[in-house]
Backbone as a ProteinNet text record, in pm:
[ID]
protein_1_A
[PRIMARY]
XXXXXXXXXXXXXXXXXXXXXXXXXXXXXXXXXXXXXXXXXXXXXXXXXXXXXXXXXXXXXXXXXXXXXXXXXXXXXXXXXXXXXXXXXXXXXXXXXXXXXXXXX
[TERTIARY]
4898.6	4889.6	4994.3	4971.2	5018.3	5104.2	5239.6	5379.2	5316.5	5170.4	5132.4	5001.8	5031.6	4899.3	4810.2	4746.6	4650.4	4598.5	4505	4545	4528.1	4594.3	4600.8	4540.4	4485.8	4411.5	4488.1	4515.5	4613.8	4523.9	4426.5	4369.5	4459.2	4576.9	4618.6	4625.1	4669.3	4639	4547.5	4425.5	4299.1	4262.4	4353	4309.4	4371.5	4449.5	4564.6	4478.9	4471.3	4411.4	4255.6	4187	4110.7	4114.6	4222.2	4204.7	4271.1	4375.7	4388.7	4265.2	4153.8	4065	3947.1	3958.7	3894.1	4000.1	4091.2	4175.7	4143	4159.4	4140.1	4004.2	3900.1	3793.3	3778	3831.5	3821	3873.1	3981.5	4067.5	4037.6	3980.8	3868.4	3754.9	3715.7	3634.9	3695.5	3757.7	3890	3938.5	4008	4073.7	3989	3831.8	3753.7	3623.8	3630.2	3515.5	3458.7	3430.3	3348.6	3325.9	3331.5	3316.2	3201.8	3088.2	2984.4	2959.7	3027.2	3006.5	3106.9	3178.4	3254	3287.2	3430.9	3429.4	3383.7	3370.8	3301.8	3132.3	3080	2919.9	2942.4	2779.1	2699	2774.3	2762.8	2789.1	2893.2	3017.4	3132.3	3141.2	3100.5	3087.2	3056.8	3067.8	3038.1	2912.4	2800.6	2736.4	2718.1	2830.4	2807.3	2835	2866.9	2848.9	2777	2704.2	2604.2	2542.4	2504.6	2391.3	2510.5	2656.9	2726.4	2709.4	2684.8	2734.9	2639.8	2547	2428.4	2497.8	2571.9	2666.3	2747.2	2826.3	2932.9	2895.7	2825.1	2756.7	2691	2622.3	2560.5	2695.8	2726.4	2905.5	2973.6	2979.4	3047.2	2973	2809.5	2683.6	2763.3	2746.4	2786.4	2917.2	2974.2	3137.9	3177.5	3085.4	3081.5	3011.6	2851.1	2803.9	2855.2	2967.5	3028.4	3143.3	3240.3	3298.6	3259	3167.1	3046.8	3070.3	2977.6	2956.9	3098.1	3169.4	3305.8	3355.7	3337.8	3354.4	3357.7	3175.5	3061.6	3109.1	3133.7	3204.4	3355.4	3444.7	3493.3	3512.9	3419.5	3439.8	3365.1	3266.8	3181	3319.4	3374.6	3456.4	3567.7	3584.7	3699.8	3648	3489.1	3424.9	3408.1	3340.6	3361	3457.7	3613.4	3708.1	3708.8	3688.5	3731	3662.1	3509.5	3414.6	3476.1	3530.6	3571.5	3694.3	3767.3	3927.9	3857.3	3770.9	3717.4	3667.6	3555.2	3527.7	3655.6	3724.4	3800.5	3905.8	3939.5	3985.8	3940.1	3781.2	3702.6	3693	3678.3	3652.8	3815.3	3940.3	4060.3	4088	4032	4020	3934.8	3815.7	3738.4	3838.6	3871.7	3933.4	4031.7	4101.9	4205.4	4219.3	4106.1	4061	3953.9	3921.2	3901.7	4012.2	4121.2	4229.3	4298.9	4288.5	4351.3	4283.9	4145.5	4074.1	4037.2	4100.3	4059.3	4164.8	4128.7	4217.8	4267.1	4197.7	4210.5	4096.3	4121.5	4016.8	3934.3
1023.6	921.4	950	926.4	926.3	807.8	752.9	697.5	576.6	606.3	485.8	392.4	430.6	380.8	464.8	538.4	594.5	698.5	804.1	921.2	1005.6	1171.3	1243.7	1366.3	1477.6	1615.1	1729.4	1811.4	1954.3	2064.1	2106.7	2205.3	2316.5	2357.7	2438.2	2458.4	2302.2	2305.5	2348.5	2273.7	2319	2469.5	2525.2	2677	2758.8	2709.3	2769.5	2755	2666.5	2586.4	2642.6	2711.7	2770	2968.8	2968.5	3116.1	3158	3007.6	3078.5	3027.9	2936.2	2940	3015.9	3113.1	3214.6	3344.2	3334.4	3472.2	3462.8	3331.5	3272	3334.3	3260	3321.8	3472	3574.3	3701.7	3744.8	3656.3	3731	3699.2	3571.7	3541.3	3650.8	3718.7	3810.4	3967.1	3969.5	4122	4130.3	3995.1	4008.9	3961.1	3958.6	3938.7	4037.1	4130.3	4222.8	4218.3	4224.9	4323.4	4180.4	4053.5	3955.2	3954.4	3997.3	3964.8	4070.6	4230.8	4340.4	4348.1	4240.5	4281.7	4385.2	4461.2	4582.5	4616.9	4459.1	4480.8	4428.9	4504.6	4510.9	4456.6	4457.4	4407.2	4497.1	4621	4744.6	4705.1	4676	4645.5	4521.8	4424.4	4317.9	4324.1	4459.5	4493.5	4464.2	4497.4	4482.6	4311.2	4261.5	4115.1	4037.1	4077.9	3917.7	4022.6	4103.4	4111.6	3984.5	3878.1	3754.8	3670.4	3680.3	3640.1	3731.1	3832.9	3928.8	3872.4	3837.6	3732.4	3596.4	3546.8	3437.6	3463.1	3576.3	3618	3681.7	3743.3	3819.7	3736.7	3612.5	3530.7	3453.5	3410.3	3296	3397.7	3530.7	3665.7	3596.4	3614.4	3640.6	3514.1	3386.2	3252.8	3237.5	3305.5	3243.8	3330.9	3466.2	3526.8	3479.8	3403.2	3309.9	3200.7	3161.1	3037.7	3036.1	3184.7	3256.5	3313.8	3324.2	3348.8	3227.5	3133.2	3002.6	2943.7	2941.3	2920.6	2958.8	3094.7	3162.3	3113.1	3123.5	3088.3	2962.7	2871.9	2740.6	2712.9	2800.8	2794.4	2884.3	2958.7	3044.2	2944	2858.1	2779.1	2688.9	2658.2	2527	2539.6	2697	2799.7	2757.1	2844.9	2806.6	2682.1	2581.6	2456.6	2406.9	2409.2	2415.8	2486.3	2560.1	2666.6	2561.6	2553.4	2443.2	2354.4	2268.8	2139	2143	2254.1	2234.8	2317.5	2385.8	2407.2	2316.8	2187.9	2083.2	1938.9	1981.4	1872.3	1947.4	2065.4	2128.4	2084.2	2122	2096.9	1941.4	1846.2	1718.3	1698	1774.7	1719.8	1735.6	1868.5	1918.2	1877.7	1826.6	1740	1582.9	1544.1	1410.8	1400.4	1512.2	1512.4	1555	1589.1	1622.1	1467.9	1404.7	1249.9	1224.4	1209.7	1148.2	1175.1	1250.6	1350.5	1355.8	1268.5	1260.6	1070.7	989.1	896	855.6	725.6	656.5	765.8	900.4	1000.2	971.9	958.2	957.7	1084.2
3069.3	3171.1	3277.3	3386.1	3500.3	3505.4	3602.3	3587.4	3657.5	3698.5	3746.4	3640.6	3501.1	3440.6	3452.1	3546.2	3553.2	3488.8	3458.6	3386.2	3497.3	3474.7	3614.4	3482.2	3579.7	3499	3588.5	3507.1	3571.7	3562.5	3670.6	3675.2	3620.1	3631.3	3534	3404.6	3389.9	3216.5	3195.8	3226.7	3199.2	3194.9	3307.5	3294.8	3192.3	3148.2	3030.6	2911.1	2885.6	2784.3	2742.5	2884.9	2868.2	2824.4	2845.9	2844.8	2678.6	2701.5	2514.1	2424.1	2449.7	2372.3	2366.2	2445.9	2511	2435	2412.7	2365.7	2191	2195.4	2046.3	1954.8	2058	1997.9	1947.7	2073.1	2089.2	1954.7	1937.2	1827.5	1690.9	1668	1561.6	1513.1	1601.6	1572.7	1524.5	1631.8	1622.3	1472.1	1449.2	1311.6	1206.7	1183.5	1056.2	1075.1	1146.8	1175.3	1059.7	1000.8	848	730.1	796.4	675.2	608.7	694.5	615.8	543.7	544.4	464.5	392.7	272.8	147.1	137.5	83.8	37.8	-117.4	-212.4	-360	-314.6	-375.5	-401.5	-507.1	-525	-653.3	-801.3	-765.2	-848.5	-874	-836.4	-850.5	-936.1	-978.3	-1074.3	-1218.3	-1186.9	-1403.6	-1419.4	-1530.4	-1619.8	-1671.4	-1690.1	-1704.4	-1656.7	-1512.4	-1369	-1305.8	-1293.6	-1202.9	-1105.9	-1218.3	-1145.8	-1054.8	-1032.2	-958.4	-824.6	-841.9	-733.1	-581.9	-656.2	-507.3	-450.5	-561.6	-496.2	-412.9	-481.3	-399.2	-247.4	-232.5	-143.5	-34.5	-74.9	9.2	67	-10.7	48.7	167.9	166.5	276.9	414.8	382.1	473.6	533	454.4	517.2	602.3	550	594.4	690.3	722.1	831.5	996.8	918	1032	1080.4	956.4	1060.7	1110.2	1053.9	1213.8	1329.9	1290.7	1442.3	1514.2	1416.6	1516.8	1595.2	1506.1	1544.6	1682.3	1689.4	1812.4	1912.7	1862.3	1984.2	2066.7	1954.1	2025.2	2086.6	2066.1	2132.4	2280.8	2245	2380.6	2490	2432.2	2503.3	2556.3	2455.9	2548.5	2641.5	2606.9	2711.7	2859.3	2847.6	3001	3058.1	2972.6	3014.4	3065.1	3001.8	3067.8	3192.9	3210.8	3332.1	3432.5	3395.5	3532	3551	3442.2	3473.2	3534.9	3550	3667.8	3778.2	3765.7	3903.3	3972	3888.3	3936.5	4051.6	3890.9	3958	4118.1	4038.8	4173.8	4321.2	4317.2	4437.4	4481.1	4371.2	4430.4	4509.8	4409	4480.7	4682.1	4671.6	4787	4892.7	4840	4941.5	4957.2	4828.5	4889.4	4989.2	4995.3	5014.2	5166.1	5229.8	5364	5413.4	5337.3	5339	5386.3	5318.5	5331.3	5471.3	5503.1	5623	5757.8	5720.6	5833.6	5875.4	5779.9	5793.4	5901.5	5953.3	6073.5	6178.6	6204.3	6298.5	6399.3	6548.4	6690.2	6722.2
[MASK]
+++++++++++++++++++++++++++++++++++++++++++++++++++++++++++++++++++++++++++++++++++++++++++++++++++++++++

């Protein structure tokens, strides 16, 4: 909030805010490359957990798609950010030539 009650938005923040969730994502991916390809297989479970090795294997598949999704969403909200201080950027700048033109002959 702003010193007047009000709330105020910092196109910078916003841009900060956007680029580390945008670095974030990147690096979400960088540092789990290979989740959904285990380095133990099936073969690797012995003779008598074989019938685990599909559990195990499917839970990789999973927990790899929802560092995906993960990503996905935040890279989405990186950009969103980015529009929305561009937005507000622009409305500031139109007002602010309002302002500058009012009570002028």
């Amino acid at each position: 909030m702003s010193g007047n009650g009000g709330y105020t938005a910092s196109t910078q923040a916003m841009s900060d805010a956007s680029k580390k969730l945008t670095r974030y994502a990147q690096d979400l991916l960088d540092g789990n490359p290979d989740l959904a390809t285990p380095a133990v297989a099936e073969k690797d479970f012995g003779n008598a957990h074989t019938a685990h090795a599909k559990q195990y294997l499917d839970g990789a598949r999973n927990l790899s798609e929802a560092v995906t999704g993960y990503q996905a969403k935040l890279a989405e909200l990186g950009t969103r950010l980015t529009s929305g201080a561009k937005a507000y950027d622009d409305n500031e700048y139109d007002q602010s030539g309002r302002i500058d033109q009012a009570g002028t002959f």
